[in-house]
N, C-alpha and C positions, 0 to 999 in steps of 0.2 A: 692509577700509577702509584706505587709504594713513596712512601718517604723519604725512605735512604736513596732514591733514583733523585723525588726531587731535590734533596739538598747534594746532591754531586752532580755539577756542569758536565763532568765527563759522560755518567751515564745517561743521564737526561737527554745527551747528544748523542749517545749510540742507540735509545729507545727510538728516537724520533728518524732516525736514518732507517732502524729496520724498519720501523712502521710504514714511510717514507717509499722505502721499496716494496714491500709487501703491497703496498696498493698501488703503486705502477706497476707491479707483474698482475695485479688480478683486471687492471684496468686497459692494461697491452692484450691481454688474453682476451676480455670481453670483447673488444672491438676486434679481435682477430675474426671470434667465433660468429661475428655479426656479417662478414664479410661472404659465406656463405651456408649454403642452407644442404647441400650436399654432405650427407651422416659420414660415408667415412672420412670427408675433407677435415667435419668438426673433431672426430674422434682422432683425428693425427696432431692437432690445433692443441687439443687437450693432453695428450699426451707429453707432446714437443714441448708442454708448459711444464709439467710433472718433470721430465728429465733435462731438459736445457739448464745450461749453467745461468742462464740470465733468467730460469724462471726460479722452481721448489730443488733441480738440480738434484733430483736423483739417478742413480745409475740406471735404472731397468724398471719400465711400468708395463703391465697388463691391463686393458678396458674388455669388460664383460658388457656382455648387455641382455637385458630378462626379454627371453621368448615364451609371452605368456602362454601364445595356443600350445607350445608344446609342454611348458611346464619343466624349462630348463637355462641353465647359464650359458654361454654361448662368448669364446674368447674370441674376440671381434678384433682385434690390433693388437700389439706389441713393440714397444719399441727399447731398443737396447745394445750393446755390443755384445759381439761372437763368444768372443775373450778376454781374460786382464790384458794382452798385447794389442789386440784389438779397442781397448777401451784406452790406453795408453796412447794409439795411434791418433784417435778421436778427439781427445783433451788437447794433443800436441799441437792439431791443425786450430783447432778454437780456438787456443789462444793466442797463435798469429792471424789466424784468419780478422779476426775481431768482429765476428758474427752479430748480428744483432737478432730480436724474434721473429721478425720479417724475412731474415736470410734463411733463417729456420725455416718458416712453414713451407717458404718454397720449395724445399726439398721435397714436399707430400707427392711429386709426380714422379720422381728416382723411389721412393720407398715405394709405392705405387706398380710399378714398373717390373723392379728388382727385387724382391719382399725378404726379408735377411733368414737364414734359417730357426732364428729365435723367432719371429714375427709368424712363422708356417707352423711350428712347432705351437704356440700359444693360440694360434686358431682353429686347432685340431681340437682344443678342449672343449667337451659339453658336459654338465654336470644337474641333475636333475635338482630340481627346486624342491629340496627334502632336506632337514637336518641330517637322517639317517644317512643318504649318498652322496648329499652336496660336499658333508663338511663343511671347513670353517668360512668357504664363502657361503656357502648357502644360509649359516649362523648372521654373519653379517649385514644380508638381504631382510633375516625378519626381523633382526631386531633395528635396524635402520642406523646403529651407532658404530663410529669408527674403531677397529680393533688393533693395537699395534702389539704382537708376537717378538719376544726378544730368542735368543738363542735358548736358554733353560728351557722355555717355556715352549718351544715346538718340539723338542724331544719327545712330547707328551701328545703328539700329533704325527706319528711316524706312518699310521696308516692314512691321514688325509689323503683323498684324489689327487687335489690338487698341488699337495707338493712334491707326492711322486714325480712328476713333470718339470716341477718351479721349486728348484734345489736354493737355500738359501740357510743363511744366518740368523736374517730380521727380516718384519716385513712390514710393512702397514697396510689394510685394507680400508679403502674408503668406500662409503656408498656416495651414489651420484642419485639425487631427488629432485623432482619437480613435483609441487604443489602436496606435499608430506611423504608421497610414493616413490618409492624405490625405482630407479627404473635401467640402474647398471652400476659397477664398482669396478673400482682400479686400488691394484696389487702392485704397488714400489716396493721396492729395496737397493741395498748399496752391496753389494756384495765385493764390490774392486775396490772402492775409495776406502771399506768399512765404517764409514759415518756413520754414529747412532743418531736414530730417529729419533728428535727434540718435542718436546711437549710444543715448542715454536713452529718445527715443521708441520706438526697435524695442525695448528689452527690456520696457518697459511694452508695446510691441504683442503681442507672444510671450507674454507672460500671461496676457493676454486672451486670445488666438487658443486657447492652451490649453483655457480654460474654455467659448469658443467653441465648439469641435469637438466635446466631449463631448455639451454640449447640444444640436448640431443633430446628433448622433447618434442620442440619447434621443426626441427629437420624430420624428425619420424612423421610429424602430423602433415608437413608436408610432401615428403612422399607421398604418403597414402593417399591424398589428393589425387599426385599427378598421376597415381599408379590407378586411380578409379576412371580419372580422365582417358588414360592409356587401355582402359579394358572391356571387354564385350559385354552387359550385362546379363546375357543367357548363358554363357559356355564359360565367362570366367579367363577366356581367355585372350588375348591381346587382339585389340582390334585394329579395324583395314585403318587409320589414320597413322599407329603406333607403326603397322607392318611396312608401308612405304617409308617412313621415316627411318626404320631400322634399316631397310634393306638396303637404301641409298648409304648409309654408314657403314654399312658390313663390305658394301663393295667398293669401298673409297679402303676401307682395309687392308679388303684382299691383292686392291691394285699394289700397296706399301710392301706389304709383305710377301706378295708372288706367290699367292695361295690362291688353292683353287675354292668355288662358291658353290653350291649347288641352289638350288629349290625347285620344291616340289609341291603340287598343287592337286587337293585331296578335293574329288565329288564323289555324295553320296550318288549311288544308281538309285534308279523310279523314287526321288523324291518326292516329285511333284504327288505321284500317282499314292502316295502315301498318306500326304496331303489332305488330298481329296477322297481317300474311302476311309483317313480313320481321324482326320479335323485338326488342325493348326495346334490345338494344345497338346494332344499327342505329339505332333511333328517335333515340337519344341523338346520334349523329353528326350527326344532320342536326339536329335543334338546334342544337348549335354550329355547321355549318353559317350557319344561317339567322341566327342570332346574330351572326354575323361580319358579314354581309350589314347587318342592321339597324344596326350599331355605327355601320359601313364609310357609311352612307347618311346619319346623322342627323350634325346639327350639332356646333361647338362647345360649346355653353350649352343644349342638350338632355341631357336624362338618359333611358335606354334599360335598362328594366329586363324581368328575367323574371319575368313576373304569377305565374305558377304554371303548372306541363303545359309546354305546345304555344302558351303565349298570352304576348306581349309587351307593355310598355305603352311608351309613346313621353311624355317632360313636357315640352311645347314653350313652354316663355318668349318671351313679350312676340310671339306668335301665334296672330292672329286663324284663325277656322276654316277659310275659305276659302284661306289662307297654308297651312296645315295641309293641306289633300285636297292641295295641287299636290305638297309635299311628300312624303303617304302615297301620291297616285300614281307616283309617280316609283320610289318605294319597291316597292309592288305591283309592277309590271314587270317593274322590277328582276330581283324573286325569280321573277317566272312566266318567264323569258329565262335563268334561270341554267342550267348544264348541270350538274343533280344526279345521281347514278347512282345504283340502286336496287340491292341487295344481292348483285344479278347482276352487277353494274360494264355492265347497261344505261340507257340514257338514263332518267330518271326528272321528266315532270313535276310543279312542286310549285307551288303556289299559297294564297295568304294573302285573306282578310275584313279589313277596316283599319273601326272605327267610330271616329268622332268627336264633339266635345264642346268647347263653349268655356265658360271661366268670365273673367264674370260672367254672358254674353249668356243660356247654357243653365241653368247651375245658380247655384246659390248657399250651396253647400258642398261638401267633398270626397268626400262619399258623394255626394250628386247626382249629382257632375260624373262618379264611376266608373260608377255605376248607369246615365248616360244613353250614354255612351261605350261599355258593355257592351253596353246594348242595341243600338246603334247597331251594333256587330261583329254580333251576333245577326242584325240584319236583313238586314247587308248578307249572311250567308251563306242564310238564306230567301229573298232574289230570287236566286240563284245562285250565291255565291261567288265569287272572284278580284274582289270587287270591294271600293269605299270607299265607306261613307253614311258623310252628315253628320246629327248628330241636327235635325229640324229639329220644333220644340215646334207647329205650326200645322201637324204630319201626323202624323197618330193612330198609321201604323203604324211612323214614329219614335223 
């Protein structure tokens, strides 16, 4: 602390008030981010700390976060107003409201919910982890130090990626680190209030970024956990514990919403017999195999699990049954056109049974909806295999 602060009471009394705050806003935030372990809960915690007037109070943050198997940036949240009217409207309620940080993060299931068009827009960005195509966040990932951009000074960066998209005056980029490593950054600026960004603001940002980084380190390592817990270890893909759990949530859903569910329930034909002429560690390839095929075919907002054996199950949201066969055909084909080889590195063909099941229309719980779905595979491999039934409740042998 300089001299002339200690010998004047006044400033000596306005150092210790920022300081004062500065460490109730990083100390409200830790204990925020401590409260859960769910990544995008933290990264909205973090942000709402970046823009809240009770925290660093800037108008508009972006959080990136490094996808190292691809080898890119990745805008993972944003939060901000539409417009200066809109940001106008925002201030006016805050300061009657008399908000506190708590009032804040509950908001995380309205922005959740209703995601703002700046929020859509800043999650469409991916920017490869290169100097050459990243630009100046990708600059800021390797060198791991905070970068603040005044007005002059981005004129000189008209072709950046990233600011094609993210129009501004000033900015600050911070990186977010845990244990020396980079592991995401967040882009403020004031573009409505015009505040310049303070040598005070960046060491209060670097605080936070600090505590930042740890935490969305701790929520990724957890994930991964439960997502290993959650997963088949041959096919990779989501196992029978995960697929009951889901399904039972997909259809408490679709009860809210009055949409229809499908599933559909995939067997390989003559597994068995495959099995046994060409040996268990074969067998296993060609699951994964087939697995890949299935993944490779189903949608975004489908879940693709392995039932158990040789049998797949498919959890098709807000798809009615008929939507469903066009999709299990496509799928069928698929796998009877693929060029499998058999243990001889001969051509081998393979062929899948696909039953189906809509909830509410067929059942009306989750055991039903498996039971009729199963059957439904059952039959269709009794009339011959390579084929898809649909369960249909007004044919007996359905």
């Amino acid at each position: 602390m300089s001299e002339n602060v200690l010998n004047n009471p006044k400033n000596l009394e306005e150092q210790l008030s920022r300081i004062t705050r500065h460490l109730t806003i990083i100390y409200d935030l830790s204990n925020a981010m401590r409260t859960t372990l769910e990544l995008n809960h933290i990264l909205y915690i973090i942000l709402t700390g970046v823009t809240s007037h009770i925290g660093l109070g800037f108008n508009r943050a972006v959080l990136f976060l490094i996808n190292k198997k691809d080898r890119i940036l990745e805008g993972k949240m944003g939060i901000g107003p539409e417009s200066g009217e809109h940001a106008d409207q925002i201030w006016r309620y805050i300061n009657t409201a008399n908000q506190d940080l708590e009032d804040l993060i509950t908001a995380y299931k309205i922005q959740r919910e209703s995601p703002s068009s700046f929020y859509q827009a800043m999650t469409k960005i991916k920017l490869p982890l290169n100097k050459e195509q990243g630009g100046l966040l990708a600059g800021v990932y390797f060198t791991g130090t905070p970068l603040i951009l005044r007005n002059e000074e981005l004129h000189q960066h008209n072709n950046d990626p990233f600011l094609h998209t993210f129009k501004t005056d000033e900015l600050v980029i911070m990186p977010l680190k845990a244990k020396d490593k980079v592991n995401g950054l967040i882009v403020a600026d004031n573009p409505y209030t015009k505040k310049p960004i303070t040598e005070d603001d960046l060491k209060l940002f670097t605080m936070l970024a600090n505590q930042a980084g740890l935490a969305i380190e701790n929520s990724q390592l957890f994930e991964m956990v439960v997502h290993k817990s959650h997963t088949d270890s041959l096919t990779s893909l989501w196992n029978h514990g995960f697929f009951q759990d889901t399904l039972l949530n997909e259809i408490e859903k679709t009860k809210k919403e009055q949409t229809p569910l499908s599933l559909a329930m995939v067997d390989i034909d003559n597994f068995k017999k495959l099995n046994d002429t060409s040996g268990h560690h074969f067998g296993d390839k060609i699951l994964m195999q087939l697995a890949q095929i299935v993944k490779e075919s189903s949608r975004e907002n489908d879940y693709v699990c392995r039932y158990g054996g040789e049998e797949f199950s498919m959890i098709l949201s807000k798809t009615n049954k008929d939507q469903a066969f066009l999709l299990a055909e496509r799928l069928r084909e698929k796998i009877s056109q693929h060029p499998f080889l058999d243990a001889a590195e001969q051509p081998l063909k393979l062929t899948v049974s696909i039953g189906i099941a809509e909830f509410p229309k067929d059942a009306h719980s989750k055991e039903e909806l498996i039971q009729l779905a199963d059957k439904a595979m059952y039959t269709a491999k009794f009339v011959g295999k390579n084929t898809t039934y649909l369960t249909n409740l007004e044919n007996p042998s359905s």
